[in-house]
Biotite code that builds the C-alpha atoms (Angstrom):
import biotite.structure as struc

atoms = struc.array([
    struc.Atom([0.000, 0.000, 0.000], chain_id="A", res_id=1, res_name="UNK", atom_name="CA", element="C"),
    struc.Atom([1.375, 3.417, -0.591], chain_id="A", res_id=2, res_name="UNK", atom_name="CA", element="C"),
    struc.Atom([0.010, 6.589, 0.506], chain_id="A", res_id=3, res_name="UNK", atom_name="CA", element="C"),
    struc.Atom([-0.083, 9.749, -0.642], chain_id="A", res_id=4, res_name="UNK", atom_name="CA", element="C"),
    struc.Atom([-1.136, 13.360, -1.088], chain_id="A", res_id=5, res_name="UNK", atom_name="CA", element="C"),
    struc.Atom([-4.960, 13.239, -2.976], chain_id="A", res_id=6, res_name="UNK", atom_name="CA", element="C"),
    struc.Atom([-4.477, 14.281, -6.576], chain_id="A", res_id=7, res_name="UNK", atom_name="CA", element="C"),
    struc.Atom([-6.289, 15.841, -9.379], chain_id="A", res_id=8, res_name="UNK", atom_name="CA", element="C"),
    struc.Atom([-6.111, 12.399, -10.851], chain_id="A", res_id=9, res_name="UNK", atom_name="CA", element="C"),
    struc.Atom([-7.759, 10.154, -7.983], chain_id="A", res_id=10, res_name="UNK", atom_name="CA", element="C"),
    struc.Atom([-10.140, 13.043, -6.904], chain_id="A", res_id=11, res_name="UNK", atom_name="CA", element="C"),
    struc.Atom([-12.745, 11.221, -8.734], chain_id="A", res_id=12, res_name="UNK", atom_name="CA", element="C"),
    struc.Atom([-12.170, 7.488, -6.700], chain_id="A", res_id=13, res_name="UNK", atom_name="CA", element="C"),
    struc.Atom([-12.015, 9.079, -3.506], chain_id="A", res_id=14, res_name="UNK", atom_name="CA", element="C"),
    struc.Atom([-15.919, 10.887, -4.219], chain_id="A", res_id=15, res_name="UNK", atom_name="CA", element="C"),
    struc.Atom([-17.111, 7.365, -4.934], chain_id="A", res_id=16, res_name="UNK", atom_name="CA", element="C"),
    struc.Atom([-15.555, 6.083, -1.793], chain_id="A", res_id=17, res_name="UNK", atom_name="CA", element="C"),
    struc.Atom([-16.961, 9.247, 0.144], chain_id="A", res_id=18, res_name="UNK", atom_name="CA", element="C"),
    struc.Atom([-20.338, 8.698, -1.517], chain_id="A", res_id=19, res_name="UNK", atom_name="CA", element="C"),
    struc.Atom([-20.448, 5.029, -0.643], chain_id="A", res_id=20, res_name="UNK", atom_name="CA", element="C"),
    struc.Atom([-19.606, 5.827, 2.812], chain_id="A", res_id=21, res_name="UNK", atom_name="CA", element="C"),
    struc.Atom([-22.770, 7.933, 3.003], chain_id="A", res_id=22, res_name="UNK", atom_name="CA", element="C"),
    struc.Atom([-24.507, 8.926, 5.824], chain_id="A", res_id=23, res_name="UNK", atom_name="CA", element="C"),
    struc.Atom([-21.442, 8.034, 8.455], chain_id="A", res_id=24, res_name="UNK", atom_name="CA", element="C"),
    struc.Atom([-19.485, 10.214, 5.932], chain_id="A", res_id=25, res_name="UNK", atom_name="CA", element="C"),
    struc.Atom([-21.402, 13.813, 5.093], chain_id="A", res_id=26, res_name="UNK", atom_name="CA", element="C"),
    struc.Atom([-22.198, 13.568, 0.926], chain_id="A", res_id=27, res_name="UNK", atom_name="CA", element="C"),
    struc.Atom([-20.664, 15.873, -1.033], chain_id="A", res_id=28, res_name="UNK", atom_name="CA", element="C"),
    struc.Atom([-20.680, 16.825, -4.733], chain_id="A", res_id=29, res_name="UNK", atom_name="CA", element="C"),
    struc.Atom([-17.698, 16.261, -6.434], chain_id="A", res_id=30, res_name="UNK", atom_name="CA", element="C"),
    struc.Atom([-17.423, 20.022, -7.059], chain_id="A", res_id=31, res_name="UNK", atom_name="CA", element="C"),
    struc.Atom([-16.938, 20.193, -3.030], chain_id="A", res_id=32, res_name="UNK", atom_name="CA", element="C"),
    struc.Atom([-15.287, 17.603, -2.589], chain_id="A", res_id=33, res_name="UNK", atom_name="CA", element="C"),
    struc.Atom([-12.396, 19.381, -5.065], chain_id="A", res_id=34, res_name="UNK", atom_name="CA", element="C"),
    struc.Atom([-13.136, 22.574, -3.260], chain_id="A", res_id=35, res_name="UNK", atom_name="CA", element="C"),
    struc.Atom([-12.056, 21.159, -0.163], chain_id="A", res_id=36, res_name="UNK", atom_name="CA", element="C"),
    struc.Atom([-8.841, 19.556, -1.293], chain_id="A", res_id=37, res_name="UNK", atom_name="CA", element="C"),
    struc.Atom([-8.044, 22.947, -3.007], chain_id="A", res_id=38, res_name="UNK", atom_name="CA", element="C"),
    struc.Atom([-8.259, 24.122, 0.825], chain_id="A", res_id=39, res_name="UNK", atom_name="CA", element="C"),
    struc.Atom([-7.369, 21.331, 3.136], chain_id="A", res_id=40, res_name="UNK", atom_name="CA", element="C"),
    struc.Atom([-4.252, 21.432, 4.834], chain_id="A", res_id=41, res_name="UNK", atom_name="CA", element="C"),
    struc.Atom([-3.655, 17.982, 4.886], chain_id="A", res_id=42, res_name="UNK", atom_name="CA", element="C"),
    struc.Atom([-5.467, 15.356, 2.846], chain_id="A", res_id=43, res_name="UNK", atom_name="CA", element="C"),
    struc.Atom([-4.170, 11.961, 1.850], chain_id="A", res_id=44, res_name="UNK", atom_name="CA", element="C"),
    struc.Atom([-5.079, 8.938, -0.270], chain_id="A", res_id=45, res_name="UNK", atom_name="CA", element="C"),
    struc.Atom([-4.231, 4.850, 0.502], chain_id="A", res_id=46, res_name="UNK", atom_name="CA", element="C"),
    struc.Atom([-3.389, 3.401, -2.865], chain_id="A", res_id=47, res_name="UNK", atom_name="CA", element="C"),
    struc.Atom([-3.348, -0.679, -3.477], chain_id="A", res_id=48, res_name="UNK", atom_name="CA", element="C"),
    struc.Atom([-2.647, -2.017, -7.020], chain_id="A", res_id=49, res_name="UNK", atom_name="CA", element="C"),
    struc.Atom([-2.932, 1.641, -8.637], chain_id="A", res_id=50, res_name="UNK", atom_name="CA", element="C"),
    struc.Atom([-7.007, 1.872, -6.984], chain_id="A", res_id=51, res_name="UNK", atom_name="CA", element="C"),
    struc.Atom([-7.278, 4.496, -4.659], chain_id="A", res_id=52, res_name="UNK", atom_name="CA", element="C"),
    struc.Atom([-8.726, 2.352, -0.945], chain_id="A", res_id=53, res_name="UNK", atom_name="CA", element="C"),
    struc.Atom([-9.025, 5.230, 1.368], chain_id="A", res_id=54, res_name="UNK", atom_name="CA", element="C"),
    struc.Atom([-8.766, 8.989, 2.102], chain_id="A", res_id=55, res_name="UNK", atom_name="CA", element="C"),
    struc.Atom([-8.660, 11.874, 4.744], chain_id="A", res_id=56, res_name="UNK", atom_name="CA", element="C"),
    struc.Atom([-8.967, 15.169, 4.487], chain_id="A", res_id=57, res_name="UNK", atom_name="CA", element="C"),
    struc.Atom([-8.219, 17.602, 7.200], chain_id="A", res_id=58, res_name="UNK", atom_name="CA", element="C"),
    struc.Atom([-8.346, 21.299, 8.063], chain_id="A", res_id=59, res_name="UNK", atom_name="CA", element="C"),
    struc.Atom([-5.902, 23.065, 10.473], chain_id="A", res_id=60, res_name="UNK", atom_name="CA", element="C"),
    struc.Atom([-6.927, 26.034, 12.907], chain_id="A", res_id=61, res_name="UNK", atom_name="CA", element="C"),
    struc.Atom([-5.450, 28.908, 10.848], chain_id="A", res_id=62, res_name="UNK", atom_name="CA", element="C"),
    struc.Atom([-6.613, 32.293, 9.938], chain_id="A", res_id=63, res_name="UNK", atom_name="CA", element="C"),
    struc.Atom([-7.073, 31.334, 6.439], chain_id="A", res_id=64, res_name="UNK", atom_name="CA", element="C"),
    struc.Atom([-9.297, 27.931, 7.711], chain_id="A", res_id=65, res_name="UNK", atom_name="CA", element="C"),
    struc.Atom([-11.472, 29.975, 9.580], chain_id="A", res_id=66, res_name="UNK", atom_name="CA", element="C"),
    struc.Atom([-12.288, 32.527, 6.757], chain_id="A", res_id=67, res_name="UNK", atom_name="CA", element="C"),
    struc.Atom([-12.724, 29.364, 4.666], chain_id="A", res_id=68, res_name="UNK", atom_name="CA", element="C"),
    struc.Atom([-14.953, 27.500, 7.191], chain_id="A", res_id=69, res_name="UNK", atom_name="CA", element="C"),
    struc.Atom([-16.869, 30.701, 7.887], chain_id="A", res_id=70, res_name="UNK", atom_name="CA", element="C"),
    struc.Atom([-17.827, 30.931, 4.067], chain_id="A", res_id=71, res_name="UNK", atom_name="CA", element="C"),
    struc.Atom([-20.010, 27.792, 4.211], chain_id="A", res_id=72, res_name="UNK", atom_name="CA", element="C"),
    struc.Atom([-20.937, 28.207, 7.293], chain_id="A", res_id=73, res_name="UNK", atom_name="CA", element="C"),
    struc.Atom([-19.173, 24.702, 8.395], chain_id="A", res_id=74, res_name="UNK", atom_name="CA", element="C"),
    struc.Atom([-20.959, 23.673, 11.439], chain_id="A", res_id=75, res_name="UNK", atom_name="CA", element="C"),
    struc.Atom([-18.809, 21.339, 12.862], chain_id="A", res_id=76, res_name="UNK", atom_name="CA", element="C"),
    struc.Atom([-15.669, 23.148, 12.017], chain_id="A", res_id=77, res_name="UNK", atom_name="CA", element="C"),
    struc.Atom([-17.164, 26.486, 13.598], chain_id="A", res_id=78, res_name="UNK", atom_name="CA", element="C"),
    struc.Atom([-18.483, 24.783, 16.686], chain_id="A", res_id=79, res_name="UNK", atom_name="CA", element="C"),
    struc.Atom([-14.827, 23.094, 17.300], chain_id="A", res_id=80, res_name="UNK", atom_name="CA", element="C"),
    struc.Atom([-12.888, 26.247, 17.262], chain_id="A", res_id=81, res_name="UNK", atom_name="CA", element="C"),
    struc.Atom([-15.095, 28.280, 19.702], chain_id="A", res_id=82, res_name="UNK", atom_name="CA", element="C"),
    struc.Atom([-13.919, 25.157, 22.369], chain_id="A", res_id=83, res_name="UNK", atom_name="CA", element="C"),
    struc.Atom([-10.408, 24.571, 20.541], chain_id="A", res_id=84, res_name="UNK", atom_name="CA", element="C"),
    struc.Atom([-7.407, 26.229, 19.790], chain_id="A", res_id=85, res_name="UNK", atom_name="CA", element="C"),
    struc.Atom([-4.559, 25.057, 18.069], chain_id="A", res_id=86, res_name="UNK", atom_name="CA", element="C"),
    struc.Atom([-6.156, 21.474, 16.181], chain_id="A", res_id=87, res_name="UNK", atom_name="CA", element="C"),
    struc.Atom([-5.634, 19.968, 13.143], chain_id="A", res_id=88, res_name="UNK", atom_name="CA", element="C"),
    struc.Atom([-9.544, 18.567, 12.317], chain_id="A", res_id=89, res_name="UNK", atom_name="CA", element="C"),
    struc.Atom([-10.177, 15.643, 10.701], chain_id="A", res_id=90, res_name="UNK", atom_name="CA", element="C"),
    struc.Atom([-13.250, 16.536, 7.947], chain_id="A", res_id=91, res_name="UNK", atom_name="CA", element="C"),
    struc.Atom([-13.387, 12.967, 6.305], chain_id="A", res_id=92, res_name="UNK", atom_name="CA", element="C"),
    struc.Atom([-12.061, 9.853, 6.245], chain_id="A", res_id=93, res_name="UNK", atom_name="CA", element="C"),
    struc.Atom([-13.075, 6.956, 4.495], chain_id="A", res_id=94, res_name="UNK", atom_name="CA", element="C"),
    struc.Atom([-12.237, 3.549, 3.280], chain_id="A", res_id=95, res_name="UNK", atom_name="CA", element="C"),
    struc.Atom([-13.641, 1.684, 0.311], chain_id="A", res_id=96, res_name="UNK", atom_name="CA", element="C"),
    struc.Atom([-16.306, -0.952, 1.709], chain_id="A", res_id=97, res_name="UNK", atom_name="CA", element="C"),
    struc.Atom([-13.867, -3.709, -0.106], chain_id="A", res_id=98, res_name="UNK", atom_name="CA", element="C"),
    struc.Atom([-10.407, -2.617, 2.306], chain_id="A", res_id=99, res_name="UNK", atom_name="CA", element="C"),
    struc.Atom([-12.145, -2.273, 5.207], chain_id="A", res_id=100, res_name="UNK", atom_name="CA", element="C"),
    struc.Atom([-10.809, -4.019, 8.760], chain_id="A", res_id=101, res_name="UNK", atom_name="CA", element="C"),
    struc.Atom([-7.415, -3.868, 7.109], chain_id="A", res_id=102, res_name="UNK", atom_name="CA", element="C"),
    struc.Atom([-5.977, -1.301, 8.448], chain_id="A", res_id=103, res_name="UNK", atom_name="CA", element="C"),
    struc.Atom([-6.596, 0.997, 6.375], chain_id="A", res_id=104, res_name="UNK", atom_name="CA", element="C"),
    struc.Atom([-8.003, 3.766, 8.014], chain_id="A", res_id=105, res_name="UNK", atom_name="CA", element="C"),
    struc.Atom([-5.814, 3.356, 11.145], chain_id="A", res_id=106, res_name="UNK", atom_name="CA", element="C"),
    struc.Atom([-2.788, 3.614, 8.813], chain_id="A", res_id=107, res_name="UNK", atom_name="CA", element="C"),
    struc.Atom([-4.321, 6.967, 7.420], chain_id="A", res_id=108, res_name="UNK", atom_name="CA", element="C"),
    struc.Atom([-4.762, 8.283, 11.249], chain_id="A", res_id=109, res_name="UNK", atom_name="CA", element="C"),
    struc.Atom([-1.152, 7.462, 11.944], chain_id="A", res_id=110, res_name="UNK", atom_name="CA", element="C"),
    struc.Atom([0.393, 9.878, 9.433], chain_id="A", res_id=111, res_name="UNK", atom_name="CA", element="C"),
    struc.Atom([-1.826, 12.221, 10.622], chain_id="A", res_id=112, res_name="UNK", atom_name="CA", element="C"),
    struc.Atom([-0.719, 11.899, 13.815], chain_id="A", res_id=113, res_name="UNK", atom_name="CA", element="C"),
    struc.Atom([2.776, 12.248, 12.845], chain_id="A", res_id=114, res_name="UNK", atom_name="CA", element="C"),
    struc.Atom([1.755, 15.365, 10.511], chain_id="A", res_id=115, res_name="UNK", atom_name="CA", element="C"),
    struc.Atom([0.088, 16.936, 13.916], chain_id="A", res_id=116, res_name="UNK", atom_name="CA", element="C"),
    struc.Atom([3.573, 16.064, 16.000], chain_id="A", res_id=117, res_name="UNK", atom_name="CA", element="C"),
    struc.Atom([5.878, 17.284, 13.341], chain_id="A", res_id=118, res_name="UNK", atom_name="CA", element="C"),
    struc.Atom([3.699, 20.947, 13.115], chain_id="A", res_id=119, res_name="UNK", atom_name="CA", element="C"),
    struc.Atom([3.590, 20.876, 17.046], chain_id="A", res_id=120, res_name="UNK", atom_name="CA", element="C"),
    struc.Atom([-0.317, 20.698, 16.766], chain_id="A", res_id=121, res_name="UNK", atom_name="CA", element="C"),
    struc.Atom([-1.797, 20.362, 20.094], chain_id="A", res_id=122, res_name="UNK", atom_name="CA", element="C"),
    struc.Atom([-5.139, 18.768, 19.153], chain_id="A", res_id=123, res_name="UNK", atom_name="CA", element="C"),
    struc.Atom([-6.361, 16.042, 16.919], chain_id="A", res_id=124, res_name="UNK", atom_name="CA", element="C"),
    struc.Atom([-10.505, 16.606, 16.252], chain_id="A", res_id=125, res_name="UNK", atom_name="CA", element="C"),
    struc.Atom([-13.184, 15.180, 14.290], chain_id="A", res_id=126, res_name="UNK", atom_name="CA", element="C"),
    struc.Atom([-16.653, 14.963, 14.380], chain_id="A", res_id=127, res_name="UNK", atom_name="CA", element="C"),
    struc.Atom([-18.883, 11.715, 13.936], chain_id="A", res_id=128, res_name="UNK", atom_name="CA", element="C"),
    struc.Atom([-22.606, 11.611, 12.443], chain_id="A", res_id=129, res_name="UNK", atom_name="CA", element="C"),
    struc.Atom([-25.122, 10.379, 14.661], chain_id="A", res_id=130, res_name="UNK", atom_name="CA", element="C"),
    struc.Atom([-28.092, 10.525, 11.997], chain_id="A", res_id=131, res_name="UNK", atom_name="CA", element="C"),
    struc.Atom([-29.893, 8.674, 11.149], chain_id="A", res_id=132, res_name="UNK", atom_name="CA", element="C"),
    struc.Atom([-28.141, 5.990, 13.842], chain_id="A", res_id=133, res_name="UNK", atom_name="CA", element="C"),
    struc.Atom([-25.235, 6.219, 16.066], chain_id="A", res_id=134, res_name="UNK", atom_name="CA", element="C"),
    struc.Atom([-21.873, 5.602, 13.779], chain_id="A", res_id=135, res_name="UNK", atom_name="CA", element="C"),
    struc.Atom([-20.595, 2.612, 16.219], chain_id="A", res_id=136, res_name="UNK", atom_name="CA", element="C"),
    struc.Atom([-17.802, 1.555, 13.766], chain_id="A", res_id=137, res_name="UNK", atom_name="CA", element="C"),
    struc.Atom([-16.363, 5.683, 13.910], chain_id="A", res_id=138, res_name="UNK", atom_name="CA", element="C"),
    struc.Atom([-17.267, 5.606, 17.648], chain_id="A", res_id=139, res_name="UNK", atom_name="CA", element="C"),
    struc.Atom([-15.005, 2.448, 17.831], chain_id="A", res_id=140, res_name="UNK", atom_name="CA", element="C"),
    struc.Atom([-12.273, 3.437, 15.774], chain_id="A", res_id=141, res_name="UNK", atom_name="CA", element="C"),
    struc.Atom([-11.442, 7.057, 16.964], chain_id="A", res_id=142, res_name="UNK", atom_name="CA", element="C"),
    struc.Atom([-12.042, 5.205, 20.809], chain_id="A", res_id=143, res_name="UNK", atom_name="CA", element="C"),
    struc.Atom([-8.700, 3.198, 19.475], chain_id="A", res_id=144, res_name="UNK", atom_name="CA", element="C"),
    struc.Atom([-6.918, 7.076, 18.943], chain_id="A", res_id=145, res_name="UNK", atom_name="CA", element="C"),
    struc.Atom([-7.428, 8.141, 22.767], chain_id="A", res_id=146, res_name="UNK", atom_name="CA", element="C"),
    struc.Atom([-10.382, 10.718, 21.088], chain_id="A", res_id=147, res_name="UNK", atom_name="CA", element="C"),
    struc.Atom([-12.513, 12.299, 24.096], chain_id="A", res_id=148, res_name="UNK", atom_name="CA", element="C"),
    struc.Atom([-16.178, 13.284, 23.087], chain_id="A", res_id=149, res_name="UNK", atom_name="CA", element="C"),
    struc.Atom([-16.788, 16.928, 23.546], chain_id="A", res_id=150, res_name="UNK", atom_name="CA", element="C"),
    struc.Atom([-20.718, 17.041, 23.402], chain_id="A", res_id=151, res_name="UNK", atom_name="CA", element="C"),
    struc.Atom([-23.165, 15.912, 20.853], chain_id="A", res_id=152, res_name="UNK", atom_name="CA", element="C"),
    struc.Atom([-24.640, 18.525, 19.028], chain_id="A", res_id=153, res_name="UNK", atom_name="CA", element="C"),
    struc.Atom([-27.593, 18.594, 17.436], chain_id="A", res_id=154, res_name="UNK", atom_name="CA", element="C"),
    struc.Atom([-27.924, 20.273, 13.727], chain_id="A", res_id=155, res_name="UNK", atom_name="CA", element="C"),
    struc.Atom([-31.375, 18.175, 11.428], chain_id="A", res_id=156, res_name="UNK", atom_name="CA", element="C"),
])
């Protein structure tokens, strides 16, 4: 498996994975979903056999996020960094219903982790759907990152 920085030409693979991932992942047109790379501060793709498995995408707590964010109107994002200062947040992440419980998604978390230590980020965040049933897989899976739940907010 390699991973690397989402490009131009797997943009399109990791919307179908997003999309298939639907509701625990928010949908998003591909026109967003480009949108957001263009802006992330971090996003990265898991690539087996030249097929795009997996993705993240996250936002750090800058000036230029904010203004970004604020544009939107990104709920999550906003309601974050009114408790938060100094995090790297974690928009998406996804892995192709084929790859999953390999790893995949924990190996994506780790270089994130090691993207937040090299920067000398403080905090790693992310938010997790409830609707239209509690996400026990993300639940599970950020539990095996040491993430604390903040609140549960309510937004449909």
């Amino acid at each position: 498996m390699k991973i690397n920085k989402i490009s131009s030409e797997n943009l399109i693979e990791c919307h179908r994975i997003n999309q298939e991932n639907t509701p625990e992942v928010g949908s998003i047109t591909l026109e967003e979903l480009r949108n957001s790379l263009d802006n992330s501060d971090y996003n990265l793709c898991a690539v087996v056999d030249n097929e795009v498995v997996g993705f993240v995408i996250c936002f750090q707590d800058t000036e230029t996020t904010n203004s970004y964010m604020g544009d939107f109107d990104h709920k999550n994002f906003s309601e974050i960094s009114q408790r938060i200062s100094d995090f790297l947040y974690i928009d998406r992440i996804a892995v192709d219903k084929n790859y999953r419980k390999k790893s995949i998604g924990s190996k994506l978390y780790d270089e994130v982790v090691n993207f937040a230590e090299i920067n000398n980020i403080s905090h790693l965040t992310a938010e997790i759907n409830l609707l239209p049933s509690k996400n026990t897989p993300s639940f599970s899976f950020h539990k095996k990152f040491d993430f604390t739940e903040l609140d549960t907010v309510k937004y449909s």
